[in-house]
N, CA, C and O atoms as a printed pandas DataFrame, in Angstrom:
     atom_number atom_name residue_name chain_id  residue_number  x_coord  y_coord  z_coord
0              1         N          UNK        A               1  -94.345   99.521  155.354
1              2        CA          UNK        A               1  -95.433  100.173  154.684
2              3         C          UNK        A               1  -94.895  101.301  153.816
3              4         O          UNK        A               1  -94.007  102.054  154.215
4              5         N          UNK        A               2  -95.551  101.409  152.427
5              6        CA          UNK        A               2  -94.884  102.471  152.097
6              7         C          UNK        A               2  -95.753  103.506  151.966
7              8         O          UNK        A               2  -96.925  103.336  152.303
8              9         N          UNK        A               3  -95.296  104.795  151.434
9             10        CA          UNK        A               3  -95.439  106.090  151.979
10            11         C          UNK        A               3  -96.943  106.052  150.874
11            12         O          UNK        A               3  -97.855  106.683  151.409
12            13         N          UNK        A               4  -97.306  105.512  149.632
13            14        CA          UNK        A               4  -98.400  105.830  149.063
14            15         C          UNK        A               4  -99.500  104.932  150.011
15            16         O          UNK        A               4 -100.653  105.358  150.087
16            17         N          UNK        A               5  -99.268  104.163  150.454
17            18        CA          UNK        A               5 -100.229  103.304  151.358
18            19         C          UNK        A               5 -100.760  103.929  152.643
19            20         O          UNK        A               5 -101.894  103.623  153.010
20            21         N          UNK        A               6 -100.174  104.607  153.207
21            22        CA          UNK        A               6 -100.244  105.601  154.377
22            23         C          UNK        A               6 -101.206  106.237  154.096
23            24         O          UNK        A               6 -102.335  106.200  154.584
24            25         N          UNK        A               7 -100.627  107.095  152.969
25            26        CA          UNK        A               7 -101.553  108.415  152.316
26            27         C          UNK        A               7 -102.444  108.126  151.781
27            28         O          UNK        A               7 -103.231  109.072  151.739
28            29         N          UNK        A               8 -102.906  107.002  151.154
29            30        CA          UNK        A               8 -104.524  106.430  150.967
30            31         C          UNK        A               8 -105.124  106.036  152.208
31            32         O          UNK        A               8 -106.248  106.506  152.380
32            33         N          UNK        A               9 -104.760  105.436  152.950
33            34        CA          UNK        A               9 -105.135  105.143  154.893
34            35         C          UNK        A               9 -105.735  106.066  155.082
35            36         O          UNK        A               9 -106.932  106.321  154.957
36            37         N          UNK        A              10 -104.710  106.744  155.472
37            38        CA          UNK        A              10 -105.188  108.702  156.190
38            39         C          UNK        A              10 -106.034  109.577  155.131
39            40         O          UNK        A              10 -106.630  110.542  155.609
40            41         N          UNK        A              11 -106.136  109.378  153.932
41            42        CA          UNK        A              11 -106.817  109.986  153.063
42            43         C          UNK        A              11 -108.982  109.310  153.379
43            44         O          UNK        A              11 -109.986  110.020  153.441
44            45         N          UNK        A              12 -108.859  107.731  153.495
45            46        CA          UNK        A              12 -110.093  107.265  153.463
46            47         C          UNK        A              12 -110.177  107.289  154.981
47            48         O          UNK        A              12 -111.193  106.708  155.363
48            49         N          UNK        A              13 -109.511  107.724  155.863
49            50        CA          UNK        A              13 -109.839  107.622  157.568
50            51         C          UNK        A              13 -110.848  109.229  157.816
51            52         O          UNK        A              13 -111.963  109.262  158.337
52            53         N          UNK        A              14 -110.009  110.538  157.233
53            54        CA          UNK        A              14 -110.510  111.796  157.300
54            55         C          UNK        A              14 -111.976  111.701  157.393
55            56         O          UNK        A              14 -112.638  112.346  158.206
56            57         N          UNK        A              15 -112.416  110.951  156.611
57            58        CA          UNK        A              15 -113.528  111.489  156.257
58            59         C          UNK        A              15 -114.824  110.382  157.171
59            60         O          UNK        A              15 -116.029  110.511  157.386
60            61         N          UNK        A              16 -113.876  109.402  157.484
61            62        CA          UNK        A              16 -114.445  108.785  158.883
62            63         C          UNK        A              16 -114.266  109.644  159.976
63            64         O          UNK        A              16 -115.220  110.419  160.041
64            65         N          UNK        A              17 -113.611  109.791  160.677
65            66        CA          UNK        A              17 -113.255  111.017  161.510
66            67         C          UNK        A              17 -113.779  112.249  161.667
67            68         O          UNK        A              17 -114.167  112.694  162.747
68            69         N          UNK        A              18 -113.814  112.933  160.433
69            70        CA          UNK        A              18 -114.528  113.693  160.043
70            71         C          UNK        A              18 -116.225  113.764  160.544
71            72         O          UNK        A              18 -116.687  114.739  161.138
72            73         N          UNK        A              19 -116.835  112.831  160.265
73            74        CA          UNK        A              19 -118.399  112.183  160.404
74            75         C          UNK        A              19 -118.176  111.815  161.673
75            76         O          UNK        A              19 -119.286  112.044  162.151
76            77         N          UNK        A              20 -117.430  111.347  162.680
77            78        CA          UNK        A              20 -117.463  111.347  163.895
78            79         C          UNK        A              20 -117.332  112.240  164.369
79            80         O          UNK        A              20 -118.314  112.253  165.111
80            81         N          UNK        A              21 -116.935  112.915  164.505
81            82        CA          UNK        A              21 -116.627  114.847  165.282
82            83         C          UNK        A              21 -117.504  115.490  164.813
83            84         O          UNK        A              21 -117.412  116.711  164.938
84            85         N          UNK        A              22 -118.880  114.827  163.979
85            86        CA          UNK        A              22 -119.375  116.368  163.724
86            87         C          UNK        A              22 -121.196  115.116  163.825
87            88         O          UNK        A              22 -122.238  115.294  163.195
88            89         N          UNK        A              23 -120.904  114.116  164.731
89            90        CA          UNK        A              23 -122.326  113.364  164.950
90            91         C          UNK        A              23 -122.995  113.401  165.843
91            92         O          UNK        A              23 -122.411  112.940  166.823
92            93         N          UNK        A              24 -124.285  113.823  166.117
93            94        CA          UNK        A              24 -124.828  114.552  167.183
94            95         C          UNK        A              24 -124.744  113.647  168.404
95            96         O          UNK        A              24 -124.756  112.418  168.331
96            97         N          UNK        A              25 -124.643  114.476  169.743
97            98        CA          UNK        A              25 -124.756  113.713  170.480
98            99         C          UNK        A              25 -125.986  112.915  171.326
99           100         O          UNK        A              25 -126.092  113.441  172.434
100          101         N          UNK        A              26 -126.702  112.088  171.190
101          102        CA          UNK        A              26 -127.938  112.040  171.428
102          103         C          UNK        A              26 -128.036  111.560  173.043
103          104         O          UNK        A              26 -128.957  111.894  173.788
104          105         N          UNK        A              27 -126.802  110.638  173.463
105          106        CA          UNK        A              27 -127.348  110.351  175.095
106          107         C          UNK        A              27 -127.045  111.497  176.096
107          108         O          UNK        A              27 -126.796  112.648  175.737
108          109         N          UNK        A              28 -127.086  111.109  177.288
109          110        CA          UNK        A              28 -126.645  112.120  178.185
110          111         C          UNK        A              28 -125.127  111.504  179.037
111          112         O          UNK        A              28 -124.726  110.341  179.093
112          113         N          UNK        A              29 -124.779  112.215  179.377
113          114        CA          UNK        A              29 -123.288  111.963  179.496
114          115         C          UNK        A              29 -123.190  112.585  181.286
115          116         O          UNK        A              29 -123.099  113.801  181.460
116          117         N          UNK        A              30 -123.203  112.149  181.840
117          118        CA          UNK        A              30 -123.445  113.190  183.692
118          119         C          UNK        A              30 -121.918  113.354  183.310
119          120         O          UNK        A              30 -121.633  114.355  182.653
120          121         N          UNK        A              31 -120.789  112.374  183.693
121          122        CA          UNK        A              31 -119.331  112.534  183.879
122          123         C          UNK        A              31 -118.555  112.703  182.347
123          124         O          UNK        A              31 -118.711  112.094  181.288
124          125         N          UNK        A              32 -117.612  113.869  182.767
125          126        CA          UNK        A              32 -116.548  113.467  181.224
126          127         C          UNK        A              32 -115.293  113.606  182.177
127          128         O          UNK        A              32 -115.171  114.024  183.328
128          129         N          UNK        A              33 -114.387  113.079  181.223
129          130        CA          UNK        A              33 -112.871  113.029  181.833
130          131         C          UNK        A              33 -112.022  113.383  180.601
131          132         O          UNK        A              33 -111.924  112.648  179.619
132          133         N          UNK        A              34 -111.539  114.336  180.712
133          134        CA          UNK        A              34 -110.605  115.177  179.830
134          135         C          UNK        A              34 -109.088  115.154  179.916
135          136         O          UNK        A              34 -108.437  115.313  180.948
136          137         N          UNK        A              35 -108.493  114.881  178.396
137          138        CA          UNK        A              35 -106.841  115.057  179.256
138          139         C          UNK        A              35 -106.433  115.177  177.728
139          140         O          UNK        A              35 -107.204  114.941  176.798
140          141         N          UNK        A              36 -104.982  115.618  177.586
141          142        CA          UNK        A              36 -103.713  115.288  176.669
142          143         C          UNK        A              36 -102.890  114.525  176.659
143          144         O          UNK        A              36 -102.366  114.151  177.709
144          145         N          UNK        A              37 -102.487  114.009  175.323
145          146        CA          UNK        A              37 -101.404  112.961  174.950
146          147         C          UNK        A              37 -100.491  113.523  174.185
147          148         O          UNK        A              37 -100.795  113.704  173.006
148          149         N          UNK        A              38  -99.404  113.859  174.572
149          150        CA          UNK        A              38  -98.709  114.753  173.346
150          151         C          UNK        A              38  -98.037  113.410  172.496
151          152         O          UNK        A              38  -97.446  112.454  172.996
152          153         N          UNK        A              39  -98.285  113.627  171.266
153          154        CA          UNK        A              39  -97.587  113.302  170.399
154          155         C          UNK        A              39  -96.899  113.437  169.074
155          156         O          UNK        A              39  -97.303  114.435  168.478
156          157         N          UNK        A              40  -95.927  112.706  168.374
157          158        CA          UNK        A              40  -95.249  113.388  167.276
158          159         C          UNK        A              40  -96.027  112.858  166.296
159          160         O          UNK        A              40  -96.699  111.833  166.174
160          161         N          UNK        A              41  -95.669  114.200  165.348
161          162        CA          UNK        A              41  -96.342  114.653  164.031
162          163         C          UNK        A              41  -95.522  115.025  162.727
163          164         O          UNK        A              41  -94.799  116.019  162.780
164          165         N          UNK        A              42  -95.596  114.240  161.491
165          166        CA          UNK        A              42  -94.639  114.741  160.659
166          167         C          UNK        A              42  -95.554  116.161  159.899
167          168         O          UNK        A              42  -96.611  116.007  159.287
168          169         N          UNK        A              43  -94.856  117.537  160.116
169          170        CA          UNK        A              43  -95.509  118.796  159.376
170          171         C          UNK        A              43  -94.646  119.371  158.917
171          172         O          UNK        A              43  -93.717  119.517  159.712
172          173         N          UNK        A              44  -94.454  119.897  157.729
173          174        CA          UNK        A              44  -93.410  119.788  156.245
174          175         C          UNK        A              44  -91.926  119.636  156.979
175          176         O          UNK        A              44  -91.059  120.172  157.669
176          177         N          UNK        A              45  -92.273  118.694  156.399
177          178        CA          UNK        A              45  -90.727  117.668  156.735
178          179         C          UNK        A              45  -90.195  117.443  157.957
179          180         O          UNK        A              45  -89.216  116.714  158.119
180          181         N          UNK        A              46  -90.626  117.875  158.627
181          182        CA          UNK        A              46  -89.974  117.866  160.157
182          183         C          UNK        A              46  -91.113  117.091  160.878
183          184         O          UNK        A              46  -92.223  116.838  160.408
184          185         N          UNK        A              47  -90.484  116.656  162.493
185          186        CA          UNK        A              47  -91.025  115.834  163.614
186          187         C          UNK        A              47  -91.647  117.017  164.640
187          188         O          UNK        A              47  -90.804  117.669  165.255
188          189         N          UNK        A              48  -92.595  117.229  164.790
189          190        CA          UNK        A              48  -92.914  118.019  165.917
190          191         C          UNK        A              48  -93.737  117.514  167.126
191          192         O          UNK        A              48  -94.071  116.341  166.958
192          193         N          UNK        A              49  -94.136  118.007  168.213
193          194        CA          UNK        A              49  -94.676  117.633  169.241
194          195         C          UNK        A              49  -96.176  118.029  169.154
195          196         O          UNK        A              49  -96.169  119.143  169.680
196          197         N          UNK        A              50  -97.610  117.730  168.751
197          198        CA          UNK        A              50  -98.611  118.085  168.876
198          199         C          UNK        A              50  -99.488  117.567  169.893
199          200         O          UNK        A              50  -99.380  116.360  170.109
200          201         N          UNK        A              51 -100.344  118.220  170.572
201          202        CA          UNK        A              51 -101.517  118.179  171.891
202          203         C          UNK        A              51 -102.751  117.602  171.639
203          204         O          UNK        A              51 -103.747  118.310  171.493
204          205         N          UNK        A              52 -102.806  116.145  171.558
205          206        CA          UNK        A              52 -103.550  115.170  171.540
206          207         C          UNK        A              52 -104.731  115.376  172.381
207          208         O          UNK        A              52 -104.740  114.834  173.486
208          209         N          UNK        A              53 -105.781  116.124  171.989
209          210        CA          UNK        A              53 -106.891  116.455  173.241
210          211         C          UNK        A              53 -108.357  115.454  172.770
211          212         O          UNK        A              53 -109.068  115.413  171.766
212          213         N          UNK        A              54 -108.325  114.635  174.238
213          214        CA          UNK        A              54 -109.382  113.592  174.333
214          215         C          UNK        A              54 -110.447  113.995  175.495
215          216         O          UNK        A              54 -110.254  114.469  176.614
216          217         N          UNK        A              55 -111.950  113.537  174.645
217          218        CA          UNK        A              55 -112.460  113.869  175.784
218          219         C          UNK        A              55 -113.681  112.571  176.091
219          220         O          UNK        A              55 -114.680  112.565  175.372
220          221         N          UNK        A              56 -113.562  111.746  176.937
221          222        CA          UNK        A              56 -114.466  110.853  176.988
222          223         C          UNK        A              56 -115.407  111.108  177.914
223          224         O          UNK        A              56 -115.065  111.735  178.916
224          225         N          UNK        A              57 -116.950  110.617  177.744
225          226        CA          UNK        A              57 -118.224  110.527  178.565
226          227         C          UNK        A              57 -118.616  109.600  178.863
227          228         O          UNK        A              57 -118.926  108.806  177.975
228          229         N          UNK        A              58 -118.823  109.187  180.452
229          230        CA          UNK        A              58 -119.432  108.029  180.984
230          231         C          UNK        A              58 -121.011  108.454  180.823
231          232         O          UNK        A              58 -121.599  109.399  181.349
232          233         N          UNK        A              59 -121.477  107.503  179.975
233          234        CA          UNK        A              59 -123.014  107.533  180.045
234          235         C          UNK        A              59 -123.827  107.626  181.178
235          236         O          UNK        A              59 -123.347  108.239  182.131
236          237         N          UNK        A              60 -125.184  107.059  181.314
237          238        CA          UNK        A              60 -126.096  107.256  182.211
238          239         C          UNK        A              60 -125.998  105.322  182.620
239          240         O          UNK        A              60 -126.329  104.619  183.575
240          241         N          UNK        A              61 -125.582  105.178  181.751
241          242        CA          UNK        A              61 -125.168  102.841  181.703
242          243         C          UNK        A              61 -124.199  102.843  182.073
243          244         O          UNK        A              61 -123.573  101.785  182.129
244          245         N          UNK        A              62 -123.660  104.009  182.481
245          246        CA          UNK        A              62 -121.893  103.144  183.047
246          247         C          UNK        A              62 -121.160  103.336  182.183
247          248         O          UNK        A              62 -120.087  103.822  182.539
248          249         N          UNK        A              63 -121.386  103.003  180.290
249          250        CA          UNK        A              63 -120.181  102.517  179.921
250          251         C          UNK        A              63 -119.444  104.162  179.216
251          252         O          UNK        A              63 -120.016  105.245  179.096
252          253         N          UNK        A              64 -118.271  103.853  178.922
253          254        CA          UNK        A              64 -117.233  105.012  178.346
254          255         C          UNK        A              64 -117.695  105.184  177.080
255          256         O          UNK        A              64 -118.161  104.296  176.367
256          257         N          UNK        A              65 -117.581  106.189  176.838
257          258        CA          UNK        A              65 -117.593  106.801  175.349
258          259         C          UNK        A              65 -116.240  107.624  174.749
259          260         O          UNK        A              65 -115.662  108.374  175.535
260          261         N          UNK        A              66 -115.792  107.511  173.542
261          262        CA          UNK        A              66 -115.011  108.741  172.855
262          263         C          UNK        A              66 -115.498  109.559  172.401
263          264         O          UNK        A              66 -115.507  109.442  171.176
264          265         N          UNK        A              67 -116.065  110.614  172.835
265          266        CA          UNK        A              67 -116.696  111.711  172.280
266          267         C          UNK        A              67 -116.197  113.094  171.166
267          268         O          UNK        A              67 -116.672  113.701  170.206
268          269         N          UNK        A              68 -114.551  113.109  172.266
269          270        CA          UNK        A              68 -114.272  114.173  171.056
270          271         C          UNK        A              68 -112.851  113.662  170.699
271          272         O          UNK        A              68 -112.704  112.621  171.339
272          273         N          UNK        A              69 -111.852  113.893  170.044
273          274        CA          UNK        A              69 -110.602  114.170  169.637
274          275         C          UNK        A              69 -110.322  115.296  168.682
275          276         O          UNK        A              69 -111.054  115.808  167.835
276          277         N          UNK        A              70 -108.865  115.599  169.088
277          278        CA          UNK        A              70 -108.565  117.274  168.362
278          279         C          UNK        A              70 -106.940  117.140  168.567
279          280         O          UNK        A              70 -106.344  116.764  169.576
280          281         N          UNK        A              71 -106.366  117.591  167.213
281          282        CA          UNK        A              71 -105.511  117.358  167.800
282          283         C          UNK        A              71 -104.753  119.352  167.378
283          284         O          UNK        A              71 -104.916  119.870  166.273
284          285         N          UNK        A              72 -104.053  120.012  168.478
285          286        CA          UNK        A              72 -103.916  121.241  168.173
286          287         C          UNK        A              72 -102.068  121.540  168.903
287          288         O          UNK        A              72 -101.541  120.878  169.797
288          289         N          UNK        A              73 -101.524  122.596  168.228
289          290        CA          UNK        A              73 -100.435  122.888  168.684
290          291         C          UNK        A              73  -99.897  122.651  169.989
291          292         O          UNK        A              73  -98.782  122.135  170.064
292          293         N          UNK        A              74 -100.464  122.921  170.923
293          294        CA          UNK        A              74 -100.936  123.305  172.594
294          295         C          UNK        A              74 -102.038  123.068  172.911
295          296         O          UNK        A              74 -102.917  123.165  172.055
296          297         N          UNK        A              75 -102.410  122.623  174.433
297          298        CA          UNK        A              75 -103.548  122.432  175.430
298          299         C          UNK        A              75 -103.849  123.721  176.104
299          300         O          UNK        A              75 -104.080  123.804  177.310
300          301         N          UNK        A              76 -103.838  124.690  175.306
301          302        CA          UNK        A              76 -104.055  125.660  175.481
302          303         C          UNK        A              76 -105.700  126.082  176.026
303          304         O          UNK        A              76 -106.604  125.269  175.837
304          305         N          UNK        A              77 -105.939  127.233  176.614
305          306        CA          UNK        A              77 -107.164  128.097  176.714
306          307         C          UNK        A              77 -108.384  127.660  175.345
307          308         O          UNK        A              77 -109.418  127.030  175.124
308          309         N          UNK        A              78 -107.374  128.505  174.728
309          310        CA          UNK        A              78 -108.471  128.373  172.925
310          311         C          UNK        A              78 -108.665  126.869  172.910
311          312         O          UNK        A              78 -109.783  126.388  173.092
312          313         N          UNK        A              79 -107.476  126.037  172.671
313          314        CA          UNK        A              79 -107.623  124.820  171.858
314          315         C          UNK        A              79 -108.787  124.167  172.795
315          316         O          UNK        A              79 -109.721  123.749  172.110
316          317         N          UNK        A              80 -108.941  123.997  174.083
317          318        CA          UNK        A              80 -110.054  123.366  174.907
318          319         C          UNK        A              80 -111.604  123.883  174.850
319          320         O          UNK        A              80 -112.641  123.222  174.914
320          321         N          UNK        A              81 -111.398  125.370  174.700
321          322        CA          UNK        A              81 -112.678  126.251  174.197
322          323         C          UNK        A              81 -113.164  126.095  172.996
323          324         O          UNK        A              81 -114.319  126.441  172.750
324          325         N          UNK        A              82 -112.238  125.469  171.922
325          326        CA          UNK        A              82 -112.874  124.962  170.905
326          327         C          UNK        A              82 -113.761  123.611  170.882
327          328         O          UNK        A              82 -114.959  123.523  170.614
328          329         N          UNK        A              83 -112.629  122.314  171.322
329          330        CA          UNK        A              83 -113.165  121.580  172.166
330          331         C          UNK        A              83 -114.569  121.527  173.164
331          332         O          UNK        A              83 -115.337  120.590  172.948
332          333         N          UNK        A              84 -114.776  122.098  173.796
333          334        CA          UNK        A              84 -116.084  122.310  174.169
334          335         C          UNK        A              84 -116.783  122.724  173.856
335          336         O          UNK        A              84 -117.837  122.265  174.298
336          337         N          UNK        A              85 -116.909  123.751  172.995
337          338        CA          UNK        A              85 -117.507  124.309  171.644
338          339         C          UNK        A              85 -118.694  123.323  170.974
339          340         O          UNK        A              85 -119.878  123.024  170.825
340          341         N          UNK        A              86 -116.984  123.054  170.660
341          342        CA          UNK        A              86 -118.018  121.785  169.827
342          343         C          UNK        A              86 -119.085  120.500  169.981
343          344         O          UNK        A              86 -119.955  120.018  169.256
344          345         N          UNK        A              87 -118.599  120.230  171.194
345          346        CA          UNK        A              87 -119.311  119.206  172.133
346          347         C          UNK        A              87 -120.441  119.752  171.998
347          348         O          UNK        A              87 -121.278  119.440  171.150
348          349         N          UNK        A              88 -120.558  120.737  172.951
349          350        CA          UNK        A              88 -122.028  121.889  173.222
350          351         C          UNK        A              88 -122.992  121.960  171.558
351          352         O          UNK        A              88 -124.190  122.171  171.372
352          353         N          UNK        A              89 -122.203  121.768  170.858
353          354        CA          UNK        A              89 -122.928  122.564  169.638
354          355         C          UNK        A              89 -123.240  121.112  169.028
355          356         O          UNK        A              89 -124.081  121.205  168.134
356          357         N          UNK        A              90 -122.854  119.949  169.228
357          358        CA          UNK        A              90 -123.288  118.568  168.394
358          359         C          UNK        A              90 -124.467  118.326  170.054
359          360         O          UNK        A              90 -124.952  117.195  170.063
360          361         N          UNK        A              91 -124.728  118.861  170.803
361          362        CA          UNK        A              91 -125.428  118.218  171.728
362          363         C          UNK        A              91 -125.605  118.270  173.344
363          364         O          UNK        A              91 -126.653  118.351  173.983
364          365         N          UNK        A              92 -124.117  118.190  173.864
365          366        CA          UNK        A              92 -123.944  117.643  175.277
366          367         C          UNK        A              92 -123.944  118.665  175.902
367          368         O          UNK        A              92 -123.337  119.720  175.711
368          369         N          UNK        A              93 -124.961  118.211  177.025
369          370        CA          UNK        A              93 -125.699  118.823  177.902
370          371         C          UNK        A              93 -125.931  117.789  179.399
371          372         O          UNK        A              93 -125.635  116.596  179.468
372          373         N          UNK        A              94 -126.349  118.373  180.171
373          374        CA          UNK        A              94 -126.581  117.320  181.626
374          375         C          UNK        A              94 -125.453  117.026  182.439
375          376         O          UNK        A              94 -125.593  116.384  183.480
376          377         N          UNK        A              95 -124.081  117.539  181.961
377          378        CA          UNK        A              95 -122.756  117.210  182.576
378          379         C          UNK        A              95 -123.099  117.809  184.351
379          380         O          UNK        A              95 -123.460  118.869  184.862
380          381         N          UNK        A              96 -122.743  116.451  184.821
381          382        CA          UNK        A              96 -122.720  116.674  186.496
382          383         C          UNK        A              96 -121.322  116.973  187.174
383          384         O          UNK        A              96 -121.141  117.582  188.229
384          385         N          UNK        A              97 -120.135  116.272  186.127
385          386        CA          UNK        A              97 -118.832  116.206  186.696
386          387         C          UNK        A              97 -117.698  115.957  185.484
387          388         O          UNK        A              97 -117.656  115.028  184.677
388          389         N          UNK        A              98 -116.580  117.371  185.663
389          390        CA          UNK        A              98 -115.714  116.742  184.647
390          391         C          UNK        A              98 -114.362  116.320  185.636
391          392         O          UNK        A              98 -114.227  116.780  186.769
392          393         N          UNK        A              99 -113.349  115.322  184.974
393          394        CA          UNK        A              99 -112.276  115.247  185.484
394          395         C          UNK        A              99 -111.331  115.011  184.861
395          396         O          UNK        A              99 -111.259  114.130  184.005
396          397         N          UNK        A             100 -110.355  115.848  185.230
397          398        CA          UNK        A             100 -109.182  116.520  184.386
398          399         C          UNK        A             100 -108.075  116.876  185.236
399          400         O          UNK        A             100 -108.060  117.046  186.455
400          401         N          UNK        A             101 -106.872  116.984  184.126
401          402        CA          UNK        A             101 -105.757  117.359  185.054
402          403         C          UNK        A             101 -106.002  118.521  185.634
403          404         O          UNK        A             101 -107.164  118.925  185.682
404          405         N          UNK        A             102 -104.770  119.395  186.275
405          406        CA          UNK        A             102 -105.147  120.970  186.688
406          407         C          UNK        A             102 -104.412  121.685  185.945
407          408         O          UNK        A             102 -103.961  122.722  186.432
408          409         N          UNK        A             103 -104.062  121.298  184.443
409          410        CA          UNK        A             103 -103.892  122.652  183.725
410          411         C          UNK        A             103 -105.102  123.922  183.322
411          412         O          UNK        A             103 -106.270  123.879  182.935
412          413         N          UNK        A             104 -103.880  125.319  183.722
413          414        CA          UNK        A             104 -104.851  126.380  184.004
414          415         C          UNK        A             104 -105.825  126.181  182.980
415          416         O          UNK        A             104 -106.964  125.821  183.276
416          417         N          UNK        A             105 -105.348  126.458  181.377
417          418        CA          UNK        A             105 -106.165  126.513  180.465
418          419         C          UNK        A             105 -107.720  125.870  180.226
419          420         O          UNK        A             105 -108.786  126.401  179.913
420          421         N          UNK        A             106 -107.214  124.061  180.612
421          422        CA          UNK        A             106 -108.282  123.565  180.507
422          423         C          UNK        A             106 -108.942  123.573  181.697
423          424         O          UNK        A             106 -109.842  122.738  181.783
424          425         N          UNK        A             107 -108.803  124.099  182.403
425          426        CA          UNK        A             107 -109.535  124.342  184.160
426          427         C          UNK        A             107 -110.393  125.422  183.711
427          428         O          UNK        A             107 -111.622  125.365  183.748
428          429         N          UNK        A             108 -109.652  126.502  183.242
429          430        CA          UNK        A             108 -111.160  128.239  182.585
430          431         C          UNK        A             108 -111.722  127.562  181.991
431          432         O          UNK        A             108 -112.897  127.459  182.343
432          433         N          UNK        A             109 -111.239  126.621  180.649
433          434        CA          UNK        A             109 -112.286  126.642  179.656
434          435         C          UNK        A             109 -113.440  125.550  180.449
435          436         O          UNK        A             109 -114.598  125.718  180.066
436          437         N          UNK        A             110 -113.286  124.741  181.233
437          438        CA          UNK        A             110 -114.046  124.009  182.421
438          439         C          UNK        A             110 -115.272  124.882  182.575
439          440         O          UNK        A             110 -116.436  124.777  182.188
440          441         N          UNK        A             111 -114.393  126.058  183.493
441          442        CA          UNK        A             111 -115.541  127.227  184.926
442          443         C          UNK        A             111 -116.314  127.678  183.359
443          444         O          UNK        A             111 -117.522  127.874  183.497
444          445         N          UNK        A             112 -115.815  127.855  181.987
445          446        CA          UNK        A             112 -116.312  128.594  181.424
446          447         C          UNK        A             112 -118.037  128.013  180.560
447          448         O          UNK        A             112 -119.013  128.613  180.110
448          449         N          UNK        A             113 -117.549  126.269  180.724
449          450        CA          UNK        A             113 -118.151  125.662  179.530
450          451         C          UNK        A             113 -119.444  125.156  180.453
451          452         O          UNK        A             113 -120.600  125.518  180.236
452          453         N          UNK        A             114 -119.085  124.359  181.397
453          454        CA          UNK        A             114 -120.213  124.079  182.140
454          455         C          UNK        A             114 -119.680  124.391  183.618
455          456         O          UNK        A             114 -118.727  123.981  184.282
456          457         N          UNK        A             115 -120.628  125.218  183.817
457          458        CA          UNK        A             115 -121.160  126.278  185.222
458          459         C          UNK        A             115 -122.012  125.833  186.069
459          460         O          UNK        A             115 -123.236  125.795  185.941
460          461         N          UNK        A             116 -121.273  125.437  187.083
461          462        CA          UNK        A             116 -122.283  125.076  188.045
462          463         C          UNK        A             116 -121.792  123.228  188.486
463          464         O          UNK        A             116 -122.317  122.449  189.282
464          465         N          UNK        A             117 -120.477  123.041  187.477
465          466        CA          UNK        A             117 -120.305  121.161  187.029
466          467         C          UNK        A             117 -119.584  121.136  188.098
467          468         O          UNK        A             117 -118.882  122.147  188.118
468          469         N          UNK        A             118 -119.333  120.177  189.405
469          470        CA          UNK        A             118 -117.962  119.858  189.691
470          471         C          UNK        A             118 -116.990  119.405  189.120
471          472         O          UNK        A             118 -117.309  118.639  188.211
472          473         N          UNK        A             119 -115.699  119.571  189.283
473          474        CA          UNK        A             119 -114.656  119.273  188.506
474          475         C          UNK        A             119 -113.251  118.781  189.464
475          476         O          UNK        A             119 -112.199  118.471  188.903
């Protein structure tokens, strides 16, 4: 593949992507399951390691959803507080249970986002 073919790909994907991360959420979601994928990233000129943050919702039907993706330096505090942020602000509400690894960060931004959720 060459490099102008890529960059038209990723150029007409953005704005798919884009319209997905920002589409309201209309069902209810009781369970989400949260985690990271680190992966590499070309950012000026170099290979780096970036924090692939996914967050999927089992509906009220059982089936899985992709709700959010982000992808940020670190799985940090902030980067998950944004992450939930945003969730909260396109919609989701009714969460009974999240499940996630036990990094600290995304464990606060957890106690912080929904109160009262088991996790």
């Amino acid at each position: 593949m060459s490099k102008s073919f890529v960059s038209s790909l990723t150029s007409s994907l953005h704005e798919v992507v884009k319209e997905f991360l920002n589409q309201p959420l209309k069902k209810v979601y009781p369970f989400l399951l949260s985690d990271i994928l680190f992966i590499k990233v070309r950012e000026a000129s170099r290979v780096v390691s970036k924090a692939f943050h996914v967050v999927l919702g089992i509906n009220e039907g059982g089936q899985r959803e992709v709700l959010s993706i982000i992808i940020k330096d670190t799985g940090s505090h902030e980067s998950w507080k944004e992450t939930y942020t945003s969730l909260q602000s396109r919609g989701l509400n009714d969460v009974n249970m999240v499940i996630s690894d036990s990094h600290l960060g995304e464990v606060k931004a957890i106690k912080e986002y929904f109160v009262g959720v088991s996790w």
